[in-house]
ZALOMI-706433 format. One record per residue (C-alpha): x negated, y negated, z negated; residue in three letters. Coordinates in steps of 0.5 Angstrom, whole numbers, plus 2048, in hexadecimal, padded with zeros to 3 digits. Layout:
REM residues N
XYZAla
...
This chain:
REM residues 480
7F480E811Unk
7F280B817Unk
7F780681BUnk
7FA80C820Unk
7FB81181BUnk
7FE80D816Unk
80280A81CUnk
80481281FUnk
806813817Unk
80B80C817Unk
80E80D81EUnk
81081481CUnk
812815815Unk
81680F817Unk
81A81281CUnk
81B818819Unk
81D816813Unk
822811817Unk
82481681BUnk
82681B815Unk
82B816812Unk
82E816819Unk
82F81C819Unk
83281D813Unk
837818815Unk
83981B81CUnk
83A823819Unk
83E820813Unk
83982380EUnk
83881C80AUnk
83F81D809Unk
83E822805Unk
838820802Unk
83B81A7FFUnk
84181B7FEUnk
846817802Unk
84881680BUnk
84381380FUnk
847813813Unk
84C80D812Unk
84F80B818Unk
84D803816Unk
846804816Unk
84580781DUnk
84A80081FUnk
8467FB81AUnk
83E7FE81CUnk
8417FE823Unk
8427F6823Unk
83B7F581FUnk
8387F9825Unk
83A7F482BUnk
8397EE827Unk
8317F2826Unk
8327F282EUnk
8327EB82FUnk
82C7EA829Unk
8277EF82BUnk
8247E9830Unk
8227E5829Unk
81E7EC827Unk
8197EB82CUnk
8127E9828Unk
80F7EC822Unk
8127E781DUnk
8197E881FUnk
8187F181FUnk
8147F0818Unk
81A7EC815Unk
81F7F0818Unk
81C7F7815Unk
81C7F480EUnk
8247F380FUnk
8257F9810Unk
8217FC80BUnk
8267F8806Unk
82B7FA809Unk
828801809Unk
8287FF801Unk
82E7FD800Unk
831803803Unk
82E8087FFUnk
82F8047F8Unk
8378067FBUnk
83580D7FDUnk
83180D7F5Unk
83780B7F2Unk
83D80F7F6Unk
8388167F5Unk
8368157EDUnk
83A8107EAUnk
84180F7EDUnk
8468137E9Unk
84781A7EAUnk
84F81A7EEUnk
8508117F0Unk
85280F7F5Unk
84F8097FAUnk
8518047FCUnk
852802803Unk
84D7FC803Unk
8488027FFUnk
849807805Unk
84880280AUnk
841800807Unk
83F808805Unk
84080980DUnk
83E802810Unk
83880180DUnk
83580780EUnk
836807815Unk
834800817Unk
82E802812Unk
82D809817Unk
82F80581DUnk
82980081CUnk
824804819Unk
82480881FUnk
823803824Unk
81D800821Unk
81A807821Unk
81B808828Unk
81980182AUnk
812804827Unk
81280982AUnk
813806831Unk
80D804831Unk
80980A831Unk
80680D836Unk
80981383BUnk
805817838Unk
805816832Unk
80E815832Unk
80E81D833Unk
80A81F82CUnk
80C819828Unk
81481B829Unk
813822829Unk
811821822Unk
81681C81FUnk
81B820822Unk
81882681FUnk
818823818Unk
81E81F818Unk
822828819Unk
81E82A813Unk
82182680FUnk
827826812Unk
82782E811Unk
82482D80AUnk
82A829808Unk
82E82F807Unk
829833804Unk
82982F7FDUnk
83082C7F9Unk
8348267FAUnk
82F8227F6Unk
8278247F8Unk
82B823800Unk
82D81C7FDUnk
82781B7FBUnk
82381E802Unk
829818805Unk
827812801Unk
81F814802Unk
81F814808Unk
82380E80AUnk
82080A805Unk
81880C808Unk
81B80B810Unk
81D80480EUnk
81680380AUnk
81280680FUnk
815801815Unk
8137FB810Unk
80C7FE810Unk
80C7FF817Unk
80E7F8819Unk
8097F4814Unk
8047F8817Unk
8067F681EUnk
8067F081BUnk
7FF7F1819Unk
7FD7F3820Unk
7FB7FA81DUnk
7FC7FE823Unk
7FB7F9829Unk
7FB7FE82EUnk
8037FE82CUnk
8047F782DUnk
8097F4831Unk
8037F1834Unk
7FF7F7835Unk
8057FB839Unk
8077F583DUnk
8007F4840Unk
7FF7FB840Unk
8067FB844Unk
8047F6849Unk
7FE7F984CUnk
8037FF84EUnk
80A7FA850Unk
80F7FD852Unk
8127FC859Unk
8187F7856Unk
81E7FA85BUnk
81E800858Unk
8207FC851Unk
8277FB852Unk
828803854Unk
82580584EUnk
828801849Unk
82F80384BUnk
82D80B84CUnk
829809844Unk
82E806840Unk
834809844Unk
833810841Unk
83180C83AUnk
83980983AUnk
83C81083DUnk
837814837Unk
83A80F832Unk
841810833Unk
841818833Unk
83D81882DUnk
842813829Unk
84781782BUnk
84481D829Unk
84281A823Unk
849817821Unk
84C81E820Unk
84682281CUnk
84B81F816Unk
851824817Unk
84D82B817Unk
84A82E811Unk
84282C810Unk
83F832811Unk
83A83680CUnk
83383980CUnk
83083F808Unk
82983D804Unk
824842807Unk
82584280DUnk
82583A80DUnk
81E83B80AUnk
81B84180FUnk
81E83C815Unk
81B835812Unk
814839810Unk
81483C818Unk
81783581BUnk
810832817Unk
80C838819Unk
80E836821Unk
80E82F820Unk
80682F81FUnk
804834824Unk
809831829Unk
80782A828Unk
7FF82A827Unk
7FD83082BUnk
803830832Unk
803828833Unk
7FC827836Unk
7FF82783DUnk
805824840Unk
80882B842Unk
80782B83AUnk
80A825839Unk
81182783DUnk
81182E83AUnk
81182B832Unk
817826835Unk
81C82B838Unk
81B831833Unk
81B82D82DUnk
82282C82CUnk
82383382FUnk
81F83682BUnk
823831825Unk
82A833827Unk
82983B827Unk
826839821Unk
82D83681DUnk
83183B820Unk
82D84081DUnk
82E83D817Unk
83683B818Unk
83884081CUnk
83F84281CUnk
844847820Unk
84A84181FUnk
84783B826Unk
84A836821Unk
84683781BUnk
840834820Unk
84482F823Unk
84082A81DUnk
83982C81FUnk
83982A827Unk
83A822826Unk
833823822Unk
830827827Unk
83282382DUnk
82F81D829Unk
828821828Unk
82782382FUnk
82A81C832Unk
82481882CUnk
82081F82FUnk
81F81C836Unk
821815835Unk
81A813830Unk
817817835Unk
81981383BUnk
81980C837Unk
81280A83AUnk
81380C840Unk
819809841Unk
81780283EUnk
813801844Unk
81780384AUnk
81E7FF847Unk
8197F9847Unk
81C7F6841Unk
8187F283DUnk
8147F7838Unk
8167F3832Unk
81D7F5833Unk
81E7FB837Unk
81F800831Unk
8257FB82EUnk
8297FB833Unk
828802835Unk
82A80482EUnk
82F7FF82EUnk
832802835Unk
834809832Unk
83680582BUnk
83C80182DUnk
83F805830Unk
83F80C82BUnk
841807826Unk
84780582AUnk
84980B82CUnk
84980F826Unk
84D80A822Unk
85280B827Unk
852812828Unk
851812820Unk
85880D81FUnk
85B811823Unk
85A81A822Unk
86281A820Unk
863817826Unk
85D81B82AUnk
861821828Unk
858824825Unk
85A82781EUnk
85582D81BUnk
858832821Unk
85782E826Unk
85083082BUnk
85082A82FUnk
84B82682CUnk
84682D82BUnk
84782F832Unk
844828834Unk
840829830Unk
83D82E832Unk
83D82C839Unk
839826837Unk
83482A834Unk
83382F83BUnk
83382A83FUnk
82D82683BUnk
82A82D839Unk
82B82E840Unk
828827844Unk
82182883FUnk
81F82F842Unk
82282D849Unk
81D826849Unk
81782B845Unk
81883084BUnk
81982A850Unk
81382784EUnk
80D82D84EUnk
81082E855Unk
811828858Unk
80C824854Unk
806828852Unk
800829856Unk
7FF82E85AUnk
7F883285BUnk
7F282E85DUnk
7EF831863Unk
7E8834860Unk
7E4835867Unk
7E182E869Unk
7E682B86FUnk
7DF826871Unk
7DA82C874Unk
7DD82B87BUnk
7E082587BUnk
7DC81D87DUnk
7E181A87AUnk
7DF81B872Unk
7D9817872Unk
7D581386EUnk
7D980D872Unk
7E080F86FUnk
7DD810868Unk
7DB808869Unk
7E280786CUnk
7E5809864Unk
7E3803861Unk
7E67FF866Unk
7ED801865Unk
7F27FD861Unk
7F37FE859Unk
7FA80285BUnk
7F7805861Unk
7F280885BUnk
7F780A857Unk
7FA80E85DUnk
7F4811860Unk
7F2814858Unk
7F9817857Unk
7F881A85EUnk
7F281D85DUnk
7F4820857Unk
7F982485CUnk
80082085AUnk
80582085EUnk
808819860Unk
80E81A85CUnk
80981B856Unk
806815857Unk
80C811859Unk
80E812852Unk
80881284FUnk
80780A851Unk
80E808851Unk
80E807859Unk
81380A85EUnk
811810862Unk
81180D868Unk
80B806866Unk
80780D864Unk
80780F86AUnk
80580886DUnk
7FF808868Unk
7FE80F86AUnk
7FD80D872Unk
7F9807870Unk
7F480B86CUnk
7F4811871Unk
7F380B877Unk
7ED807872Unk
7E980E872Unk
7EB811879Unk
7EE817875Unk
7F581B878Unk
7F681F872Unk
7F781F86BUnk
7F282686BUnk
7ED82186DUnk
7EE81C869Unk
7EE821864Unk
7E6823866Unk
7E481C867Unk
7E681B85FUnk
7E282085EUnk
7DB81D861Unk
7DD81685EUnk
7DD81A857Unk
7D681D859Unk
């Protein structure tokens, strides 16, 4: 398999199937696949200390070496976990009781795995490019639903055997895909390549510290709703799916992931159509699957769903955002992990030491209506941006009569004066003629909308233009 397909298969299957364990563990569903809570008030305070001591590590995981050794650290601790989950399904007598030491590594160990598999694979997939962001998340999350919903299609002991396969190929998979880096088997992947390919479009560094605010705020608030959520999934019954159905929505699901991501995201427009409807699309399809007449019985399923649209729309904007918070490419991923992380563990040993107290019991609507809020409103702010960027971003309508015919100006002389122009003010003037708007470039070439109106004005001056329909005509003679 050429570098680029094996690298597409890695980067996906293991996210998916990273992404499938979390889930599991945010619905409650592992709980009742093994047996025994997951959600053990301690564990949420013990994995919350390993991640702010992760904090303080991550500027040590910046070369290739470090991130090789640390994925096979995670692999062993993947193994371990699932030598305890083997013997808690199949071995353990039926009806013993665990001890508090047994409970507290069953749910540690496993959420620190999660919590490090996770954020290797977003880490990876940081540095793809745009447009390749929107396909490759589009079909980790479609993967990573299925086997979720095939989870419930199958008993107690093939869905325990679905979970340990899949963690344990998460975890091999992040060892390959670090030796392969390692071996520099995809350059264009490189740390090296994305930084030099950042720096020849910088970007300005006064927006650096807005950014950063607005970016990792969000991911600190998302953190601590989640966790709350999370913390009460254990009070409510796990809710149960019929067979069939479950087969004829995995079969439609694998059907419109195919078309959808081979045939629909060739173009930008395509791209953000995939992004806002996929998790659209995932939550009618699990309510379908779980639907109640009683609000409660669903309560379970929306901490899950609020995580598939947020993971929805933050892997697609990774990329993105790696450049324009101006953080240093080898770490961005791991703080913004990490900033959504922490606080979720905190909050949710809280919340979870403390439901007596809360008052949340197996009657109570509060968690479910916030999460079902929290679904709205990122459900809500992915069709908002899809529909905010085709208006205020997508080209408009070339002009198709030549604007030259009558005017002195557009001469061979101007299509000299385009070579004279700066690298920047080409990268402008191609957008322009493309017929983007400035907004469109500003945040094409993470520049402010005001320094594209300035290059804009110094490209028109250079070719003695006044308007962007002539310089649109006068691309048109370089071209010719």
């Amino acid at each position: 398999m050429p570098p680029k397909g094996s690298r597409i298969l890695i980067l996906t299957c293991g996210k998916a199937t990273a992404l499938y364990v979390l889930l599991m563990s945010l619905s409650g569903r592992l709980s009742v696949v093994i047996g025994f809570d997951y959600m053990n008030a301690i564990s949420f305070a013990v994995c919350g200390i390993v991640a702010f001591g992760f904090f303080f590590v991550i500027r040590f995981i910046k070369n290739v070496t470090a991130r090789l050794i640390f994925a096979c650290a995670v692999f062993v601790l993947i193994a371990v976990w699932c030598l305890l989950l083997i013997y808690l399904t199949w071995f353990l007598p039926t009806g013993t009781e665990l001890s508090t030491l047994v409970l507290l590594c069953y749910a540690g160990l496993g959420r620190v795995a999660t919590l490090f598999i996770n954020i290797q694979w977003n880490f990876h997939f940081s540095l793809n490019s745009v447009q390749q962001s929107a396909k490759f998340t589009v079909v980790s999350v479609l993967f990573a639903i299925l086997l979720y919903l095939s989870s419930f299609a199958a008993d107690g002991t093939f869905s325990a055997f679905i979970l340990l396969g899949s963690i344990l190929t998460s975890g091999i998979l992040n060892v390959i895909m670090e030796v392969k880096t390692y071996r520099n088997a995809y350059p264009l992947h490189s740390i090296e390549c994305i930084e030099k390919s950042d720096a020849q479009s910088p970007v300005a560094p006064e927006s650096y510290v807005k950014t950063r605010i607005r970016y990792f705020g969000t991911r600190i608030i998302y953190g601590a709703v989640l966790g709350f959520m999370v913390s009460t999934v254990s009070v409510y019954t796990i809710v149960s799916v019929a067979q069939t159905p479950i087969i004829l929505l995995v079969s439609a699901l694998g059907i419109a992931a195919a078309v959808g991501v081979f045939f629909f995201s060739s173009s930008e427009k395509g791209n953000l159509y995939l992004v806002t409807m996929t998790p659209i699309m995932i939550s009618l399809t699990v309510f379908v699957c779980f639907y109640s007449n009683d609000f409660l019985v669903l309560a379970p399923l929306f901490a899950m769903l609020v995580e598939v649209a947020w993971t929805t729309q933050n892997l697609f904007q990774l990329p993105t955002y790696r450049r324009i918070t101006g953080m240093q490419t080898s770490t961005f991923a791991y703080y913004e992990y990490a900033a959504q992380i922490i606080p979720f563990y905190f909050v949710a040993w809280i919340t979870a030491s403390n439901l007596n107290a809360l008052t949340i019991s197996s009657s109570s609507i509060l968690p479910g209506i916030i999460g079902a809020i929290c679904l709205v409103v990122l459900i809500g702010f992915s069709v908002f941006a899809m529909v905010w960027h085709i208006f205020r971003y997508y080209p408009r309508h070339t002009i198709q009569r030549p604007l030259a015919q009558s005017s002195d100006r557009l001469d061979a002389l101007n299509i000299v004066h385009v070579t004279q122009l700066t690298p920047r003010e080409k990268d402008v003037f191609e957008l322009l003629a493309e017929g983007y708007s400035r907004p469109y470039i500003a945040k094409t070439l993470y520049i402010s909308v005001d320094t594209v109106k300035v290059h804009a004005k110094h490209i028109y001056r250079k070719l003695h233009i006044n308007s962007q329909d002539e310089l649109i005509e006068l691309a048109r003679q370089v071209a010719l």
